[in-house]
C-alpha positions in Angstrom: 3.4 19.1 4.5 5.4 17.5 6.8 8.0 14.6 7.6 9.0 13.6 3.8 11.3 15.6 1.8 10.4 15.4 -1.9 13.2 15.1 -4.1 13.8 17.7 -6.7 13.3 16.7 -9.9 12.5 19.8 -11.5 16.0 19.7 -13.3 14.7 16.8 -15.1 11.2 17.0 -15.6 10.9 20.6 -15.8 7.4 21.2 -14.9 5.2 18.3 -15.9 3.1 17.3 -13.4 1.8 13.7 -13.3 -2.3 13.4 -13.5 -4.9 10.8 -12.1 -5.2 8.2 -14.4 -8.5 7.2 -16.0 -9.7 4.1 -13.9 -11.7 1.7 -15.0 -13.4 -0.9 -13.0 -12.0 -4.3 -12.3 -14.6 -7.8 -12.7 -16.8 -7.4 -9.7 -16.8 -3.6 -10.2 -15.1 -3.4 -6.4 -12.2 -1.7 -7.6 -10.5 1.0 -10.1 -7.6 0.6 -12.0 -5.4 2.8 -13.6 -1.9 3.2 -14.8 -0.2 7.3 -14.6 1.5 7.6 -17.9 5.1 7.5 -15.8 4.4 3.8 -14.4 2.3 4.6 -11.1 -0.6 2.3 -11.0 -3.4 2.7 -8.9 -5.9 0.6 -6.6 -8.6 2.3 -5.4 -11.0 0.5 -3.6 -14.6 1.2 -3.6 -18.2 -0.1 -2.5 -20.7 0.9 0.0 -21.1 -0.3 3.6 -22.7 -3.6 2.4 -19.4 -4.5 0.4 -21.8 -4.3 -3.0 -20.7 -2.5 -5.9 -21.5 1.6 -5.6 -24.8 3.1 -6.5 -26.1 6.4 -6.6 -26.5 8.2 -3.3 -24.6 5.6 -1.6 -21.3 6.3 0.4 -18.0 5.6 -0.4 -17.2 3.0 3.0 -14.8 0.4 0.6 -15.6 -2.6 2.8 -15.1 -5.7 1.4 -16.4 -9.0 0.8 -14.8 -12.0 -0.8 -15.3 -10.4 -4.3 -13.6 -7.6 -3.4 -10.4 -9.3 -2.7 -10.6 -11.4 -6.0 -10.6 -7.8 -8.1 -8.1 -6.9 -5.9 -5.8 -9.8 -6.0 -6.5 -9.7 -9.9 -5.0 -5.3 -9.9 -1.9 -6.2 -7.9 -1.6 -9.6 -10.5 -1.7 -7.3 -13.3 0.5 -4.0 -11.8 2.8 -6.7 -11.2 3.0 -8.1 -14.6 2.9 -4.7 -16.1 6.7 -3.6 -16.9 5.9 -0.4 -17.4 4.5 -0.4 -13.4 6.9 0.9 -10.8 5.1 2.1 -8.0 1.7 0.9 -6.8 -0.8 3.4 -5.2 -3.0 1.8 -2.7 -6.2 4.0 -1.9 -9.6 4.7 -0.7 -12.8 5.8 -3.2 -14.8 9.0 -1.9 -13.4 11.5 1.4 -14.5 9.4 3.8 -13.1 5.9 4.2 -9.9 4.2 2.8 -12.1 1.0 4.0 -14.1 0.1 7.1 -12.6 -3.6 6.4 -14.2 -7.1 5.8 -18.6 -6.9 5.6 -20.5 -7.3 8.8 -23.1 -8.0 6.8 -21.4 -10.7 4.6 -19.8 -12.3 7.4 -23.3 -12.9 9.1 -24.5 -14.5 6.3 -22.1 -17.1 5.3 -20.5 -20.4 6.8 -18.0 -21.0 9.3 -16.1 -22.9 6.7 -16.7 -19.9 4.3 -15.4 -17.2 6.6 -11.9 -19.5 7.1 -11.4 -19.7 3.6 -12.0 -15.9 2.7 -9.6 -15.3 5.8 -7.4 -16.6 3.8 -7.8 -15.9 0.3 -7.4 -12.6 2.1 -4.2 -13.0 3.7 -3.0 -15.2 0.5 -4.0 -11.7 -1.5 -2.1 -9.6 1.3 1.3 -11.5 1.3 1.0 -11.2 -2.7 0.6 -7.3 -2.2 3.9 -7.8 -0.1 6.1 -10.0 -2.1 5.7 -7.7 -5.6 9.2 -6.3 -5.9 7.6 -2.6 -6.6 7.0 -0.1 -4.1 3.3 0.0 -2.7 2.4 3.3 -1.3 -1.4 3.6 1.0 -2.4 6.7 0.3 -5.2 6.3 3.6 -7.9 9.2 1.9 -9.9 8.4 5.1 -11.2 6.0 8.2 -8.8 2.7 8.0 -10.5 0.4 10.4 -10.4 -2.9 10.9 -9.2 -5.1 7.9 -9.1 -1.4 5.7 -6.3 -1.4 8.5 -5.0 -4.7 7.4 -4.8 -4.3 4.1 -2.5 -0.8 4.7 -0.1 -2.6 7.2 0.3 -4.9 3.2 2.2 -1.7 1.6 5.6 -0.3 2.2 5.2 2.7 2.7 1.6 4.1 4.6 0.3 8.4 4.2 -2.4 9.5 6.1 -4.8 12.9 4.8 -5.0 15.1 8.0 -8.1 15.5 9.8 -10.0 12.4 7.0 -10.8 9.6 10.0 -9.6 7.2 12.1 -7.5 3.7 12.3 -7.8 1.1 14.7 -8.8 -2.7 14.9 -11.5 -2.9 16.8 -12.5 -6.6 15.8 -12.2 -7.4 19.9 -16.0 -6.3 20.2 -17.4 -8.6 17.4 -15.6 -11.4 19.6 -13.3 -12.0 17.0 -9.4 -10.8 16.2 -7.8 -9.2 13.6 -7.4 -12.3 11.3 -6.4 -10.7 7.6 -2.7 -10.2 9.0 -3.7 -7.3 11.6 -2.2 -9.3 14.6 0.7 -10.2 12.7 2.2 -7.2 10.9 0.8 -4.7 13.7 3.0 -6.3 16.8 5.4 -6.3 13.9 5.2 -2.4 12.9 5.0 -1.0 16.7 6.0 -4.2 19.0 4.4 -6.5 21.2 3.2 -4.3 24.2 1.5 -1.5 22.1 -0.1 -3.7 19.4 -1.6 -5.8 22.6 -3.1 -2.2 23.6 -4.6 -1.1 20.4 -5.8 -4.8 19.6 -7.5 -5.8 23.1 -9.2 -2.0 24.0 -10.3 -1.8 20.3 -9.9 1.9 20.4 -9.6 3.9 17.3 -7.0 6.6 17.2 -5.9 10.0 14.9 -3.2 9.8 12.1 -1.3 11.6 13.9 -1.0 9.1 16.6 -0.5 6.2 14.4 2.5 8.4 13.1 3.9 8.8 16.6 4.0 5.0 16.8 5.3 4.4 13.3 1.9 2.7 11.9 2.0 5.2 9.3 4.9 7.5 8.2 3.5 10.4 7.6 -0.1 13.0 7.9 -0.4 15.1 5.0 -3.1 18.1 5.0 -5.0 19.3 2.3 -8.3 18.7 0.4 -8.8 15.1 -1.0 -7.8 16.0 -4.6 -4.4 18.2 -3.4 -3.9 14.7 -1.4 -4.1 12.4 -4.3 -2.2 15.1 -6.5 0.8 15.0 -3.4 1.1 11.5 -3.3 1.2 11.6 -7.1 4.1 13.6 -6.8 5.7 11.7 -3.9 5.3 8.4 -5.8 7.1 10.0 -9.2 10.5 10.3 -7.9 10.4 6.4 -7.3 9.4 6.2 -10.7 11.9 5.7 -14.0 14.3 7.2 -14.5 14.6 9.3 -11.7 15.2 5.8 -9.5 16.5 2.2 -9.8 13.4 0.6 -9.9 14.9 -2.8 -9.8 16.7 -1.8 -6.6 13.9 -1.1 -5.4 12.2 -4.2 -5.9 15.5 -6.0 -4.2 15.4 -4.0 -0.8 12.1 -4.7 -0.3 12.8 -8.6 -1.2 15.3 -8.5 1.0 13.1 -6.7 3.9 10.5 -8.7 3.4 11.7 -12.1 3.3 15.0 -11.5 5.6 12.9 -10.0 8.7 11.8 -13.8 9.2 15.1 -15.4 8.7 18.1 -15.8 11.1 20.7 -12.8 10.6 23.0 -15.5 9.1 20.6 -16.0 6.6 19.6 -12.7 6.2 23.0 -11.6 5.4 23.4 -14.2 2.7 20.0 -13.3 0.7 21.3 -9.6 0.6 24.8 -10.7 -0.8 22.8 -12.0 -4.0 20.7 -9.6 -3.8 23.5 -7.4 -4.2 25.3 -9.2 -6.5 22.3 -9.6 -8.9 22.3 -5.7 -8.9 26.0 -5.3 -9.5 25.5 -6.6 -12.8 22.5 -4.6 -13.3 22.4 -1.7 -16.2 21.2 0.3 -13.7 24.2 0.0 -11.3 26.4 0.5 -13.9 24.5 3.5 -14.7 24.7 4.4 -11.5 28.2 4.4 -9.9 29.7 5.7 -13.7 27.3 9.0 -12.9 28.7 9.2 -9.3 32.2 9.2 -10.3 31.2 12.1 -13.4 29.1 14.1 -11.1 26.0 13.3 -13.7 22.3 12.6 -12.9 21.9 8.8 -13.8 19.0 8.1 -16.0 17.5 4.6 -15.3 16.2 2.2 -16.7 14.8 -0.7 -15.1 17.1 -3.3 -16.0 
């Protein structure tokens, strides 16, 4: 493994290990949910190449359609209302694909005035994903093309499994551009001159490439279930108690909504931020195990 360093929390765990949840399917049966019992809960996408629910004999290509994004607006509604939920696991159904992005299919059948308004229930689901003050982690299981793309560029932090697929956007040779948020956060992610590459060629690249350029932060090898069982354990030290969840939840309100304000600005949303901390449990939990050389215990609050 490579890049991260885990953080040892054997001392306080000892050696439980935390195991895939049971999933069960969301409305449109697009998407699994499941909650680990320490507060990881996972999305995992999954239909076939049509966007339709998956049969039998069908690959795992997580497209998605309009229902799609309802189930998964509806899992990030309900991980964010879940206090027991610190850390949200974004991922892929099957080996193959995280997603192959929106349906061809669906998007050759339906209106102009159709496709705007699923543009942006998508982007509306997306900047949701963004704004939950919990840490999303895409754990990219395979190909994440086009809006499968997208909707990783949505999470905090992105993991790519060694040797699964590619990413790219390649909308540019459907004639159209990558409208779920793809031009936006990618020129954001890895600047103006390389986003206009990727985005105007179409080309698809390795993970490790998108690592080079800071698209995703790190390539972890292994088989598909050591993958899901290393971001397990990569999401638990983010989990309670082992970190300030709530502190958490403000850096990321702070990233998120200060990147698009004037420094000025900026500077002043992070002083409340800070100050809302400071009279946190948690902080006071924290600096009082500093000064005693202890290992805080948190708690969320």
């Amino acid at each position: 493994m490579i890049g991260f360093r885990f953080i040892d929390m054997a001392p306080l765990i000892g050696n439980i290990m935390t195991s895939w949840p049971q999933m069960e399917p969301m409305q449109n049966n697009l998407v699994n949910y499941g909650v680990t019992g320490n507060g990881i809960a996972i999305i995992e996408l999954c239909s076939d190449s049509a966007g339709e629910p998956l049969s039998e004999g069908k690959t795992s290509v997580n497209t998605y359609t309009h229902a799609m994004m309802r189930d998964i607006d509806e899992a990030v509604l309900k991980a964010r209302f879940d206090d027991d939920v610190t850390v949200i696991v974004l991922t892929g159904h099957g080996e193959k694909f995280f997603s192959a992005g929106a349906s061809i299919s669906m998007l050759d059948s339906v209106s102009p005035g159709f496709k705007y308004f699923f543009c942006l229930h998508a982007n509306e689901t997306l900047s949701r994903l963004e704004q939950t003050p919990k840490l999303v982690i895409a754990a990219l299981n395979g190909h994440a093309v086009g809006g499968g793309l997208e909707i990783a560029m949505a999470a905090d932090i992105r993991i790519g499994r060694k040797d699964s697929g590619q990413v790219g956007l390649p909308e540019v040779s459907l004639g159209v551009l990558a409208g779920t948020g793809g031009t936006a956060r990618l020129s954001r992610l890895v600047g103006k001159a390389k986003s206009m590459e990727i985005m105007v060629t179409g080309r698809k690249f390795s993970y490790e490439e998108a690592r080079e350029m800071d698209l995703v932060h790190d390539v972890w090898a292994g088989s598909l279930s050591d993958f899901r069982q290393d971001i397990l354990d990569y999401a638990g030290q983010f989990t309670l108690p082992f970190a300030a969840s709530k502190a958490i939840g403000n850096i990321k309100r702070s990233v998120q909504s200060g990147m698009e304000i004037p420094l000025e600005y900026h500077l002043a949303l992070e002083r409340e931020l800070q100050s809302d901390l400071f009279q946190s449990k948690d902080a006071k939990k924290g600096i009082a195990a500093y000064v005693n050389r202890k290992i805080p215990e948190f708690e969320g609050n």
